[in-house]
N, CA, C and O of each residue as an XYZ file, in Angstrom:
624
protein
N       3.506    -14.137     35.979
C       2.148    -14.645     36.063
C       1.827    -15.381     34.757
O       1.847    -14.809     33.667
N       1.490    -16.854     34.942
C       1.090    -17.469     33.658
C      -0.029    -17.289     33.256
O      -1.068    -17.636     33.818
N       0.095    -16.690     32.173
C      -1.655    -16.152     31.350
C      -1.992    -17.501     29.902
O      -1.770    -17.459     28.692
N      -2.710    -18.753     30.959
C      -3.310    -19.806     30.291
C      -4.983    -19.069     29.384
O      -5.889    -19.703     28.843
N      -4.848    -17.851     29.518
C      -5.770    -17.521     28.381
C      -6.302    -16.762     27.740
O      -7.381    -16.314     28.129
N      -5.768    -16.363     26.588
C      -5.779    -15.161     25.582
C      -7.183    -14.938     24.499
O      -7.182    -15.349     23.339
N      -7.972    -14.444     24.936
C      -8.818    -14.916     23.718
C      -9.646    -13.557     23.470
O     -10.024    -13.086     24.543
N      -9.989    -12.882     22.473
C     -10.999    -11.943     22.510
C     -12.047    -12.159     21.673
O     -11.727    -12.613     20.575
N     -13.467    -11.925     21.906
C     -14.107    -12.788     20.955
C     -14.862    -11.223     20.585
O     -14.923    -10.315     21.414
N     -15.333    -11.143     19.366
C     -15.468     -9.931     18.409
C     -16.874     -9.363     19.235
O     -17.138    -10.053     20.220
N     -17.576     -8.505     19.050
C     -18.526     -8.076     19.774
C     -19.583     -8.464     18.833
O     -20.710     -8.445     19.328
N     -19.494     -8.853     17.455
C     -20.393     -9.288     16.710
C     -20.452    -10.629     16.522
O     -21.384    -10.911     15.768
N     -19.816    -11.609     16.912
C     -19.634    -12.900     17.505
C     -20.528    -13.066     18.661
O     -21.527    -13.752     18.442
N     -20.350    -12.471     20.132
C     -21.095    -12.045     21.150
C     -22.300    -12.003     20.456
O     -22.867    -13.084     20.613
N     -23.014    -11.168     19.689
C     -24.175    -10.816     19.444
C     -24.776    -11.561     18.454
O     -25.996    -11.532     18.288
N     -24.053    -12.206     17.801
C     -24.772    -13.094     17.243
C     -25.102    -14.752     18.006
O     -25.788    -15.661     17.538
N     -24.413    -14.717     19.188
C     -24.441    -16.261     19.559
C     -25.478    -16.102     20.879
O     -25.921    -16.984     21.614
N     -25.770    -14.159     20.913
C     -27.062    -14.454     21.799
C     -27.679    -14.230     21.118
O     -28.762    -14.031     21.669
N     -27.762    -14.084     19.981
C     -29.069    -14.075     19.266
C     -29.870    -15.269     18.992
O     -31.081    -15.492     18.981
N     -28.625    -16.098     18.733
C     -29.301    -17.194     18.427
C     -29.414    -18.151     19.688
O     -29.980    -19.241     19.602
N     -28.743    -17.600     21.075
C     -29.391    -18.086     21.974
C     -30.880    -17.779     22.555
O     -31.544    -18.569     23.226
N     -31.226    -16.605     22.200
C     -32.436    -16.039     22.331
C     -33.867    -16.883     21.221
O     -35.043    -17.031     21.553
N     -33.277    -17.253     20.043
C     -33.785    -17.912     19.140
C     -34.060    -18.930     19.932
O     -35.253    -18.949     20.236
N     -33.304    -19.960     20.482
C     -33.738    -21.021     21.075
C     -34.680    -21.094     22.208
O     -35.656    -21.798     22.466
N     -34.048    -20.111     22.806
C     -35.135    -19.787     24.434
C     -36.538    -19.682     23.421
O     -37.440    -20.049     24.174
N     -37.032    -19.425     22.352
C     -37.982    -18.876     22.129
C     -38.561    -20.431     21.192
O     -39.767    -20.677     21.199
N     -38.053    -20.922     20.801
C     -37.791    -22.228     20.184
C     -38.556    -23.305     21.424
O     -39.617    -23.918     21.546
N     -37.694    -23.156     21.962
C     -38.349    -24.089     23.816
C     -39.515    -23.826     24.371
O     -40.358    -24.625     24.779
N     -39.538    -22.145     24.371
C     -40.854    -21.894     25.268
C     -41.758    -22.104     25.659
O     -42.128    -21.962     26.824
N     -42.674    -22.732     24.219
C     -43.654    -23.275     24.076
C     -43.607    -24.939     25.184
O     -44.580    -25.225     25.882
N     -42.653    -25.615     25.151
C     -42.439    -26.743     25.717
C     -41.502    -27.171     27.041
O     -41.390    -28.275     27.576
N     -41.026    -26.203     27.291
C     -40.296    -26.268     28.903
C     -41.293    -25.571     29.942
O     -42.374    -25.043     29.681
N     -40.401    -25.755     31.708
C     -41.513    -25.674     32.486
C     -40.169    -25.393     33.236
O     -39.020    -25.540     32.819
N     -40.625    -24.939     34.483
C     -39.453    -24.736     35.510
C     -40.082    -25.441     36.813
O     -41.223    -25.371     37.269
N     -39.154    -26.016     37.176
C     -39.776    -27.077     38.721
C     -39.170    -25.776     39.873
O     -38.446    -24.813     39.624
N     -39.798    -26.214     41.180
C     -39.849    -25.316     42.237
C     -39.115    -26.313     43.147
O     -39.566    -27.424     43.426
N     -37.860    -25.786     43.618
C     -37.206    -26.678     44.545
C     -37.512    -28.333     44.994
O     -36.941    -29.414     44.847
N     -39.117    -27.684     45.805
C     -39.586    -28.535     46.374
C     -40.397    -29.892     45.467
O     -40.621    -31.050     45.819
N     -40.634    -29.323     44.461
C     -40.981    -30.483     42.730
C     -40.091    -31.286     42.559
O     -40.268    -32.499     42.449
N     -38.712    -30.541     42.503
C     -37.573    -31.249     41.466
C     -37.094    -32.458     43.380
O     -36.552    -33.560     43.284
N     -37.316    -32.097     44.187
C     -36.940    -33.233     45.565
C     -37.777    -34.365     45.512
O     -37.466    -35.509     45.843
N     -39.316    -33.809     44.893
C     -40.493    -34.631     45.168
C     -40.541    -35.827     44.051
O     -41.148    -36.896     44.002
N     -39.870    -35.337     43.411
C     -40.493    -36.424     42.040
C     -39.409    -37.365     41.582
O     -38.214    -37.085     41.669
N     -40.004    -38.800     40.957
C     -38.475    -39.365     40.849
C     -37.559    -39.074     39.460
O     -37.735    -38.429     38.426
N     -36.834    -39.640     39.836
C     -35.760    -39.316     38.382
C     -35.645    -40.114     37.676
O     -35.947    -41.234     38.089
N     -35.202    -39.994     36.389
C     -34.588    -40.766     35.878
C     -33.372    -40.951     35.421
O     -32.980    -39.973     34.784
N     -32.342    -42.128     35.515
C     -30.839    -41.783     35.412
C     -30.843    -42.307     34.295
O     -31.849    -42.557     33.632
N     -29.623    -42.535     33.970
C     -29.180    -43.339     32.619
C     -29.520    -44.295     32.417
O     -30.039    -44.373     31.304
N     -29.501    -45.585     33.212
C     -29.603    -46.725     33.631
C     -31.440    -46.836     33.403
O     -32.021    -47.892     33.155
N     -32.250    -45.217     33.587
C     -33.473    -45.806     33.834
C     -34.215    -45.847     32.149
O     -35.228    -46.420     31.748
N     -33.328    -45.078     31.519
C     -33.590    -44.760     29.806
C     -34.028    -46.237     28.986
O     -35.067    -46.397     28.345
N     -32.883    -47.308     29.206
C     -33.438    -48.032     28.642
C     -34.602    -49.116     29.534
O     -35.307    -49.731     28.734
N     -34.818    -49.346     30.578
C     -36.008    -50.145     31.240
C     -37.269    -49.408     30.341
O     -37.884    -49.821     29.358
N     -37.414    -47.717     31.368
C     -38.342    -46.992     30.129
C     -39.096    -47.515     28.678
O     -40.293    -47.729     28.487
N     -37.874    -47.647     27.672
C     -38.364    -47.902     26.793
C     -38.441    -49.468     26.210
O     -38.868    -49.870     25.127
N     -38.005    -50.022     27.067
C     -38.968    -51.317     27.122
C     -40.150    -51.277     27.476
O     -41.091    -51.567     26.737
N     -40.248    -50.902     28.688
C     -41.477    -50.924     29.125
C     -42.592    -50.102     28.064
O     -43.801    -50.333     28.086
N     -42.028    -49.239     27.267
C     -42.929    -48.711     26.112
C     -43.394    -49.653     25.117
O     -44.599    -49.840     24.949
N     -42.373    -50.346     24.348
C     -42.479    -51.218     23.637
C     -43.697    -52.340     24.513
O     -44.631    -52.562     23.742
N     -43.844    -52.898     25.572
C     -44.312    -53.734     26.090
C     -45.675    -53.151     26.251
O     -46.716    -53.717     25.917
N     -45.598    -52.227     26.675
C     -47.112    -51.429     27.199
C     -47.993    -50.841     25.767
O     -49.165    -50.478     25.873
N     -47.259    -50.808     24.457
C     -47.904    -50.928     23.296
C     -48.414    -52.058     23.258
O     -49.572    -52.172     23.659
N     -47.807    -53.038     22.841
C     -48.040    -54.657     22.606
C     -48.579    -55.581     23.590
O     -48.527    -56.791     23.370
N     -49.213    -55.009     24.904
C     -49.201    -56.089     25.698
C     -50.490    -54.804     26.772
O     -51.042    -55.059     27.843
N     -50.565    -53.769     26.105
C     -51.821    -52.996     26.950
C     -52.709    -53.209     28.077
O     -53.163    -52.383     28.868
N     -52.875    -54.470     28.010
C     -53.735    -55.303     29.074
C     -53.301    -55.082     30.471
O     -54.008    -54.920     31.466
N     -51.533    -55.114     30.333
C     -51.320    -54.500     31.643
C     -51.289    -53.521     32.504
O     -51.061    -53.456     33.712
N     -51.750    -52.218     31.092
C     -51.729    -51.151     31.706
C     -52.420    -50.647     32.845
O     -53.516    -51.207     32.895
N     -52.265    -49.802     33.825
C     -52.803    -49.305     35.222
C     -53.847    -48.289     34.128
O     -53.523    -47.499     33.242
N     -55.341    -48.755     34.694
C     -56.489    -47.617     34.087
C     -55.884    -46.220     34.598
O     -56.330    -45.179     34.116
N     -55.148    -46.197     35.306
C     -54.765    -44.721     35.411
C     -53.849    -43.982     34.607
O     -53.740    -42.758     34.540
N     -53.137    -44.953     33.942
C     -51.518    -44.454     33.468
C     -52.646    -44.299     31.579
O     -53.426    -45.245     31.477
N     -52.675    -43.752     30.911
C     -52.454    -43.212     29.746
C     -51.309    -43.487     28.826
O     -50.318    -42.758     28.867
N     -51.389    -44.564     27.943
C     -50.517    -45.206     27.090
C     -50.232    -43.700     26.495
O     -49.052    -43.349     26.457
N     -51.511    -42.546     25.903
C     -50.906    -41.681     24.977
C     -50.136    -40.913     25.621
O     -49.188    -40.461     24.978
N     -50.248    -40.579     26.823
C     -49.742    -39.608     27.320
C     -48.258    -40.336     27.998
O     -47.404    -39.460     28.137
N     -47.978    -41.133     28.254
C     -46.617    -42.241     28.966
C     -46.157    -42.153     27.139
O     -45.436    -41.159     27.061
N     -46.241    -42.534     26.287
C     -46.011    -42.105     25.162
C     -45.194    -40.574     24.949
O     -43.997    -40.416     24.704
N     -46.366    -39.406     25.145
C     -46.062    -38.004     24.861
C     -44.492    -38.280     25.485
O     -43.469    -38.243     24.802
N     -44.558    -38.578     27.007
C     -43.585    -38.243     27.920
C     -42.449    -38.808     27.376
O     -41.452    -38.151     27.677
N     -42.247    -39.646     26.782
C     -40.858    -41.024     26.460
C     -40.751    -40.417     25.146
O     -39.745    -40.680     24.486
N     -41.797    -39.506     24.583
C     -41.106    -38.846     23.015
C     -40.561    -37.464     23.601
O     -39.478    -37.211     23.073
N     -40.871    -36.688     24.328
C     -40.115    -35.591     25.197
C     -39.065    -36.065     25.499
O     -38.051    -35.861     24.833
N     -39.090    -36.827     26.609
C     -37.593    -36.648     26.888
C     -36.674    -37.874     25.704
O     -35.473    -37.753     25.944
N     -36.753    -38.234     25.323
C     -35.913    -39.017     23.943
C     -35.663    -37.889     22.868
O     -34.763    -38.007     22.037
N     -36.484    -36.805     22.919
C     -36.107    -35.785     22.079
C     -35.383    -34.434     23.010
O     -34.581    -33.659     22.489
N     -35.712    -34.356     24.073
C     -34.995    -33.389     24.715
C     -33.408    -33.384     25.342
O     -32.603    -32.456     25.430
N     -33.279    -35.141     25.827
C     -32.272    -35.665     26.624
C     -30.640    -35.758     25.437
O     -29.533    -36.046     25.893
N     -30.871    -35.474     24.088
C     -29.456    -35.079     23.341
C     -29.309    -34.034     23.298
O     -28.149    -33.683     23.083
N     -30.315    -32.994     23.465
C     -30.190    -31.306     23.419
C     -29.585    -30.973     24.993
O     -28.615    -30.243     25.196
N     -30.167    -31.486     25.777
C     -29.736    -31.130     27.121
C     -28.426    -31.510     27.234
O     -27.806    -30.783     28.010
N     -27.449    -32.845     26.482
C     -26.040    -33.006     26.717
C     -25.523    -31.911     25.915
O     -24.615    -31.155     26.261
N     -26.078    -31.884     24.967
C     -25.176    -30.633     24.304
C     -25.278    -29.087     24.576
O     -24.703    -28.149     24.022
N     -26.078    -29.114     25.477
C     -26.067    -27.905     26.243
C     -25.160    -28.063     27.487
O     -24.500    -27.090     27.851
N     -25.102    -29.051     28.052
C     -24.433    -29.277     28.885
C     -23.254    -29.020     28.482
O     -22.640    -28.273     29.244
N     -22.735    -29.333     27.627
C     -20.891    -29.481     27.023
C     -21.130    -27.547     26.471
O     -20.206    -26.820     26.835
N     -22.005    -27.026     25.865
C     -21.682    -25.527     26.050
C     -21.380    -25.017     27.541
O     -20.414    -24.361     27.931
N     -22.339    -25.442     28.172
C     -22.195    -24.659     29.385
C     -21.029    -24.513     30.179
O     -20.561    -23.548     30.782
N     -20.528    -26.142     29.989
C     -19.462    -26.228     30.807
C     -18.415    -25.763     30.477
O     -17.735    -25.240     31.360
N     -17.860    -25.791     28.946
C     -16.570    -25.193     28.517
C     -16.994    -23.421     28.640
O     -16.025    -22.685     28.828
N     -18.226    -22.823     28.552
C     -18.340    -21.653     28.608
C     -18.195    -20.937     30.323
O     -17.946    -19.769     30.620
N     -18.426    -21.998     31.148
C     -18.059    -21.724     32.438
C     -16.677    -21.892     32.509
O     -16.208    -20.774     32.720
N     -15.911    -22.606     32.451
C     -14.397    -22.629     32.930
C     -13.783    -22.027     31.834
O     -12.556    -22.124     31.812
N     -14.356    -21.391     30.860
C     -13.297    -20.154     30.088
C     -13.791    -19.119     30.855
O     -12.964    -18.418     31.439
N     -15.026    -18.861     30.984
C     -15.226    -17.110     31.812
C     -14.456    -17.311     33.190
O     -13.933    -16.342     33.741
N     -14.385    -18.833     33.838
C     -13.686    -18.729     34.994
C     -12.565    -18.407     35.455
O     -12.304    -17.860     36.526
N     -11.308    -19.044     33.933
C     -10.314    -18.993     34.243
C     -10.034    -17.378     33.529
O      -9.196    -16.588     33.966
N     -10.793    -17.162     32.540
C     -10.576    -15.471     32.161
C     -10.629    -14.596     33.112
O      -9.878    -13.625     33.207
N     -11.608    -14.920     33.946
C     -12.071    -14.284     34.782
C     -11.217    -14.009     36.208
O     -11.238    -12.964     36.859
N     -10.409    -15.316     36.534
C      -9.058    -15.736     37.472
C      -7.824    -14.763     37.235
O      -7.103    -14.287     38.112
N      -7.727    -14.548     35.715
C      -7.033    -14.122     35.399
C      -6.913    -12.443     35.353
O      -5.900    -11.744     35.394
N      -8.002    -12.150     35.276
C      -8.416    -11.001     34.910
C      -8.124    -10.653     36.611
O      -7.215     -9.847     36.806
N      -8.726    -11.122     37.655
C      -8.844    -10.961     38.835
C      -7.276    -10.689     39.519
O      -6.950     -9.738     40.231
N      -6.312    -11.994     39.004
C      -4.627    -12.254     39.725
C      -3.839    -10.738     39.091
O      -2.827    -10.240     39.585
N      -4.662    -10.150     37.793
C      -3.649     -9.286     37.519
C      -4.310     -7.740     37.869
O      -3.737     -6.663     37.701
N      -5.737     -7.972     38.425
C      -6.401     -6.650     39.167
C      -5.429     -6.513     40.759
O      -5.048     -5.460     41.270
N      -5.223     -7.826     41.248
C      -5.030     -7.982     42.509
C      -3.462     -7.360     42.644
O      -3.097     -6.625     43.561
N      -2.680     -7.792     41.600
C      -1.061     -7.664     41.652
C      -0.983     -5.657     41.070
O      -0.224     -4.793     41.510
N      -1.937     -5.534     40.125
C      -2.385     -3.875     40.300
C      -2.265     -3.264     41.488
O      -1.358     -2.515     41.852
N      -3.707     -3.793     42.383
C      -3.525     -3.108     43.650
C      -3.070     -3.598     44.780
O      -3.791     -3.586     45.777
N      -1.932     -4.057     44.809
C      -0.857     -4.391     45.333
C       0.354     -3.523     45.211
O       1.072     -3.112     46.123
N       0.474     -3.281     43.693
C       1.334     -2.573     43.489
C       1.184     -1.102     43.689
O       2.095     -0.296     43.499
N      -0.138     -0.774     44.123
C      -0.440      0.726     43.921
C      -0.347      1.220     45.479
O      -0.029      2.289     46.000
N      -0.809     -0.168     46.028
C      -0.759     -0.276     47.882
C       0.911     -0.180     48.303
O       0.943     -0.054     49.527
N       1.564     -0.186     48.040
C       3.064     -0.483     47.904
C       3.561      1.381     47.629
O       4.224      2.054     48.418
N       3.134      1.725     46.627
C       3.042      3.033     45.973
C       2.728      3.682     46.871
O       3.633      4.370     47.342
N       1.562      3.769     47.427
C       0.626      5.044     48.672
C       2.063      4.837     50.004
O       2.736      5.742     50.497
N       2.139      3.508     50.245
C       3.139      3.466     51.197
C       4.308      4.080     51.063
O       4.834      4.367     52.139
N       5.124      4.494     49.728
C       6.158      5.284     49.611
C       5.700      6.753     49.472
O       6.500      7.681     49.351
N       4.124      6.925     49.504
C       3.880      8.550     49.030
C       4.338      8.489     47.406
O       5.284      9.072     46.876
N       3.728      7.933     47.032
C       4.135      8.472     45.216
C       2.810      9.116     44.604
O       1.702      8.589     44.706
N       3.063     10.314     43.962
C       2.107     11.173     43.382
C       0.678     10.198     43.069
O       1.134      9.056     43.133
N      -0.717     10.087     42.785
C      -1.641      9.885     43.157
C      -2.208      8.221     43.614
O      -3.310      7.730     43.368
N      -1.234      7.696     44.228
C      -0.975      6.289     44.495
C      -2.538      6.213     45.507
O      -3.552      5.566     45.246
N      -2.248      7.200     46.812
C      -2.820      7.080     47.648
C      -4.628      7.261     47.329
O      -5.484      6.553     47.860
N      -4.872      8.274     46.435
C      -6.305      7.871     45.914
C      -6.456      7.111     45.308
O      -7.602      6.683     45.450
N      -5.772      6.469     44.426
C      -6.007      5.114     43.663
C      -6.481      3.659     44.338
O      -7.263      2.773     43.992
N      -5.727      3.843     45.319
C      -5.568      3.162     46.559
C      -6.509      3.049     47.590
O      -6.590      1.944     48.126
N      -7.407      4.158     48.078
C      -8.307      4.775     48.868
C      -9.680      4.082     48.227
O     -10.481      3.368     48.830
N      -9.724      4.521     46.750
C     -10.381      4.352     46.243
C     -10.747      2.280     45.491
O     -11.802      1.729     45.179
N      -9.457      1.833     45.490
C      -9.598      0.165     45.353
C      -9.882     -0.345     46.738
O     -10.593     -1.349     46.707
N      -9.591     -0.013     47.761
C      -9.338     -0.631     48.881
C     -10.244     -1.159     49.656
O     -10.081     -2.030     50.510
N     -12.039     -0.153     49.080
C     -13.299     -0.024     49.262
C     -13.553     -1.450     48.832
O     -14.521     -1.937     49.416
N     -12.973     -2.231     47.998
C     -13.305     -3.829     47.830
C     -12.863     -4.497     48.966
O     -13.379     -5.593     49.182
N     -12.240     -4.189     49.541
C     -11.562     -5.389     50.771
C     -12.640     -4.808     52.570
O     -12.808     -5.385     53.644
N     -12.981     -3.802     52.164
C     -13.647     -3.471     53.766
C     -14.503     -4.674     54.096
O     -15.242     -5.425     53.460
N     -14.058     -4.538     55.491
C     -14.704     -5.692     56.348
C     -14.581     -7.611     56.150
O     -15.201     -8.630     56.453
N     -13.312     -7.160     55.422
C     -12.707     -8.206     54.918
C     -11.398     -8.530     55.659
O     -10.893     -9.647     55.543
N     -10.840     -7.567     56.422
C      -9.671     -7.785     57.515
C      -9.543     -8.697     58.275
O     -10.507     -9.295     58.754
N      -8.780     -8.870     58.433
C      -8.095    -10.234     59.389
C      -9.231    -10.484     61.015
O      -9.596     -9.429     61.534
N      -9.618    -11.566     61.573
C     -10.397    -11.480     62.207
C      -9.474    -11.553     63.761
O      -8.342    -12.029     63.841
N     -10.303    -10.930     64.996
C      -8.923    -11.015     65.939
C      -9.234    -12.463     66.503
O     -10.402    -12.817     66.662
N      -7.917    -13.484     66.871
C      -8.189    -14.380     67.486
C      -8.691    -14.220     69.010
O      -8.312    -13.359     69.804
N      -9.576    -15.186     69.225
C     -10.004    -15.516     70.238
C      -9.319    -15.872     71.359
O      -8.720    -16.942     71.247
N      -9.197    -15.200     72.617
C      -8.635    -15.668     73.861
C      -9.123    -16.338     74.584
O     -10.324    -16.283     74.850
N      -8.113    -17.338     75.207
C      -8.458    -18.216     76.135
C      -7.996    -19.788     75.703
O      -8.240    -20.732     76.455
């Protein structure tokens, strides 16, 4: 079994990198919001492509006000284009944690799983010869697979 990944990370490592993830959650609080399914469908987006129109249109809607819609709020279309211009480099670099922190717990986790599985395999193998406490070991892992059996095919 190829083990692509060895790593143990100290328990005071762990605790310090939620600490200071906790620092941040608390850092944000004041200024994040959580959308409700039906918000984040409703409203439009903005992609990459829409970042720089945006801030033209900022630059323009300073200097050229006249066009503004009496409804739209230069200060507040402002607030919004200094939010996300200040939020949208924190969010990539959260992004690049998240992701390398997902496919290491994944593949640790793969791993951790291929050599639980080849365990009770081997212990299932064991109960089948009768070897001294194979069969409770066995009894007792096996409780993960119930109702997980082969399904009967369908006739006809």
């Amino acid at each position: 079994m190829e083990n692509r990944i060895s790593i143990e990370i100290p328990e005071a490592d762990l605790q310090a990198i939620k600490a200071a993830l906790q620092q941040i959650q608390g850092l944000l609080a004041p200024y994040v919001i959580a959308l409700t399914p039906e918000q984040r469908k409703s409203i439009p987006k903005m992609s990459d492509g829409s970042g720089p129109f945006v801030d033209k249109v900022m630059d323009y809607a300073v200097n050229n006000s006249e066009f503004l819609p009496a409804f739209v709020s230069l200060g507040e279309l402002q607030k919004d284009w200094n939010a996300t211009s200040g939020l949208m480099p924190l969010l990539r670099m959260v992004d690049q944690i998240h992701d390398t922190m997902s496919d290491t717990a994944m593949l640790a986790g793969s791993e951790a799983y291929k050599g639980a599985l080849s365990y009770y395999n081997s212990v299932k193998q064991a109960a089948k010869m009768n070897a001294p406490d194979a069969k409770a070991i066995y009894e007792d892992l096996s409780k993960r697979f119930e109702g997980q059996g082969k399904k009967p095919k369908p006739t006809g």
